[in-house]
C-alpha positions in Angstrom: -10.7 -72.0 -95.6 -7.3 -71.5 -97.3 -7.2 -67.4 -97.0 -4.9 -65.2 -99.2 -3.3 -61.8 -97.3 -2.6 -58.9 -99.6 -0.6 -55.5 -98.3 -0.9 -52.8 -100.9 0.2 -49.7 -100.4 -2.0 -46.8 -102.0 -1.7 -43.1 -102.1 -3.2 -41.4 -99.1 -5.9 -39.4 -100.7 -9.9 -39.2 -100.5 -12.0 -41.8 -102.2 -8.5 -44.7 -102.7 -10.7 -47.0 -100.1 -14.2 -47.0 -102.2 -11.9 -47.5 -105.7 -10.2 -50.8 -104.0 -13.7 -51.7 -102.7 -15.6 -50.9 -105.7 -13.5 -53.4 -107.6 -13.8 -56.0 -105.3 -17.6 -55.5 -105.3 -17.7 -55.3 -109.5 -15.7 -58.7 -109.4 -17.7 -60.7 -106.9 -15.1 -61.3 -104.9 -15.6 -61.2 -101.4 -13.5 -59.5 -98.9 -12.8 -61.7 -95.3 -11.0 -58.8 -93.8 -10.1 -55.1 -94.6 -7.5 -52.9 -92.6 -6.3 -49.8 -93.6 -3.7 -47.2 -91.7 -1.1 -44.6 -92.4 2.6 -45.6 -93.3 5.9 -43.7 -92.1 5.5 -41.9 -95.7 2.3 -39.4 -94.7 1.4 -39.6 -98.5 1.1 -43.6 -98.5 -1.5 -45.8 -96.6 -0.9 -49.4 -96.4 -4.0 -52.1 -96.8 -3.9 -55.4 -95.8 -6.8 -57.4 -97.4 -8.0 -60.7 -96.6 -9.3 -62.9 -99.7 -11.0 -66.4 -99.7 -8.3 -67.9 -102.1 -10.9 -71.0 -103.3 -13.6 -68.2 -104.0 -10.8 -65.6 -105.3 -8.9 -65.8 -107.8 -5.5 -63.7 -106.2 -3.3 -63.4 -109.4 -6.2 -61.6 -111.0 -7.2 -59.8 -108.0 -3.8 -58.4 -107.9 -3.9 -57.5 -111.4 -6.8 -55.7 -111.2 -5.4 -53.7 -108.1 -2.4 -52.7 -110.2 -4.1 -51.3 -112.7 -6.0 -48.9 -110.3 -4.4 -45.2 -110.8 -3.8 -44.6 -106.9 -1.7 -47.9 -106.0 1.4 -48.0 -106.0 2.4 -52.0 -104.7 0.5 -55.0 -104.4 2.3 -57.9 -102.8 0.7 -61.4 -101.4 2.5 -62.1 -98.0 2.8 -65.6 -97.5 1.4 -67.0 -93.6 5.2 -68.5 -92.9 6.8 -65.4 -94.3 5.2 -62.5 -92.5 3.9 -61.4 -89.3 0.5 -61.1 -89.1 -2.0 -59.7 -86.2 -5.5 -58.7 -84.8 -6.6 -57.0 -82.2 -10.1 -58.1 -80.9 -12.3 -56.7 -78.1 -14.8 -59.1 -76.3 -17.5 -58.7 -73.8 -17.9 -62.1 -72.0 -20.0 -63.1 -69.6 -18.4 -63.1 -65.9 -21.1 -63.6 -63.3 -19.6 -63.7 -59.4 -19.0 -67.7 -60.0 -17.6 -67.7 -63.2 -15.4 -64.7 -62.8 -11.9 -66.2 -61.6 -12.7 -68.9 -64.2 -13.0 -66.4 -67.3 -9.8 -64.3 -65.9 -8.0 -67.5 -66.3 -8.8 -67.6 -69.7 -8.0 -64.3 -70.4 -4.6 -64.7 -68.3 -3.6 -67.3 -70.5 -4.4 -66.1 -73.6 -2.5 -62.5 -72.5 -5.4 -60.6 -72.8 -6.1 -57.3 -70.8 -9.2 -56.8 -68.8 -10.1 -53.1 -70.4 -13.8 -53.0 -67.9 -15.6 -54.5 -65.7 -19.2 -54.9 -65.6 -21.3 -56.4 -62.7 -21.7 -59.2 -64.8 -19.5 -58.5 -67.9 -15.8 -58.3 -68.4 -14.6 -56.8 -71.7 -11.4 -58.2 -72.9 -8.4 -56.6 -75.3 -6.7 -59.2 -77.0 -4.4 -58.6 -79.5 -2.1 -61.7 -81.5 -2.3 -64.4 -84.8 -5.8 -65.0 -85.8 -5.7 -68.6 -85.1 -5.0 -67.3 -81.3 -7.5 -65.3 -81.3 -10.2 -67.7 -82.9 -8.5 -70.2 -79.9 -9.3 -67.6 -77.0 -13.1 -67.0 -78.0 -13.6 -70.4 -78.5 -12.8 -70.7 -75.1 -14.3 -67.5 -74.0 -17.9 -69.1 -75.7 -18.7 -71.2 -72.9 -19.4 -68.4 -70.5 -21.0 -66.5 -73.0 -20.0 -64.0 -75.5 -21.9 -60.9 -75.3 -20.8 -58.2 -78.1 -17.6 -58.8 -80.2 -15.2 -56.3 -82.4 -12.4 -57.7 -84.4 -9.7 -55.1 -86.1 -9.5 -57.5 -89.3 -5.7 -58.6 -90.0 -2.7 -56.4 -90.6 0.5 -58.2 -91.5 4.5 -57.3 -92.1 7.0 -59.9 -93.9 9.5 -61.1 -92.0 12.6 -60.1 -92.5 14.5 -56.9 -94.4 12.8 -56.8 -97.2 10.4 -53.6 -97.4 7.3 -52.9 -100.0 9.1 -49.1 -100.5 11.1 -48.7 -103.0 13.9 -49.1 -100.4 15.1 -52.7 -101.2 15.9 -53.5 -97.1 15.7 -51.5 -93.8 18.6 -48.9 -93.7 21.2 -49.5 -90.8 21.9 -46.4 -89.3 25.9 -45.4 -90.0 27.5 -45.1 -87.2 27.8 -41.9 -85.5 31.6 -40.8 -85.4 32.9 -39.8 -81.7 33.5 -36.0 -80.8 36.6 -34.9 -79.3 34.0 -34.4 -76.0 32.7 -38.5 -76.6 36.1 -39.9 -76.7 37.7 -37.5 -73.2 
């Protein structure tokens, strides 16, 4: 499935979510993953959406979201040209035989054992989604009990910022003091 990631930043106010739902919902186009969070800016929240791009048409989703009052920047951030992570929690089966077997798993994968069950280990795993998709499919042997995925959030690589800075600011340096340079 060839997905399409979207970061748009919106104003931090009640009711932005159900307007950038609601026009998904009015268009038929269906939503793989949603995650929302506060930026550096307390008045801005950034979204990262998820679209099926052979079910979704992106250039006129992203029209339609920049016609919507309350956001301020849409931009499609290419898989090569941005960093892009989940964080999933996983109750697995671990009964006492399989239990060093399913730590391995989660060892190699980098995932955190976050409790411990008698017969259940719940796992924190954050990274790619391919990576993720790669550790449960692992994880499905033993069993997987209960699942939780964050949905994606993703940064581009590089400088270049969605603000209406045009690159990250370098701090100047800071000059010495007559106490610095004795």
């Amino acid at each position: 499935m060839s997905t399409h990631t979207l970061s748009v930043l919106v104003e931090n106010k009640p009711g932005v979510l159900a307007h950038v739902a609601g026009l998904f919902s009015r268009r038929a186009f269906n939503i793989s993953s949603l995650a929302v969070g506060p930026t550096q800016d307390e008045r801005v929240s950034r979204m990262t959406i998820v679209v099926d791009g052979a079910s979704t048409p992106v250039e006129q989703v992203t029209a339609q979201l920049n016609k919507l009052i309350r956001v301020l920047k849409v931009v499609e951030l290419h898989e090569d040209a941005a960093v892009e992570r989940e964080l999933a929690l996983v109750k697995v089966r671990a009964q006492p035989a399989t239990r060093s077997q399913v730590l391995e798993v989660a060892s190699v994968y980098d995932a955190d054992v976050v409790d411990m069950g008698p017969d259940t280990l719940v796992l924190e795993a954050t990274g790619s989604p391919a990576k993720l998709d790669a550790l449960l499919a692992m994880l499905d042997h033993y069993g997987l009990c209960e699942l939780v995925r964050t949905g994606r959030v993703a940064l581009a690589r590089g400088g270049a910022t969605m603000t209406d800075r045009s690159h990250c600011a370098v701090p100047a340096p800071v000059a010495a003091t007559a106490a610095q340079a004795s």
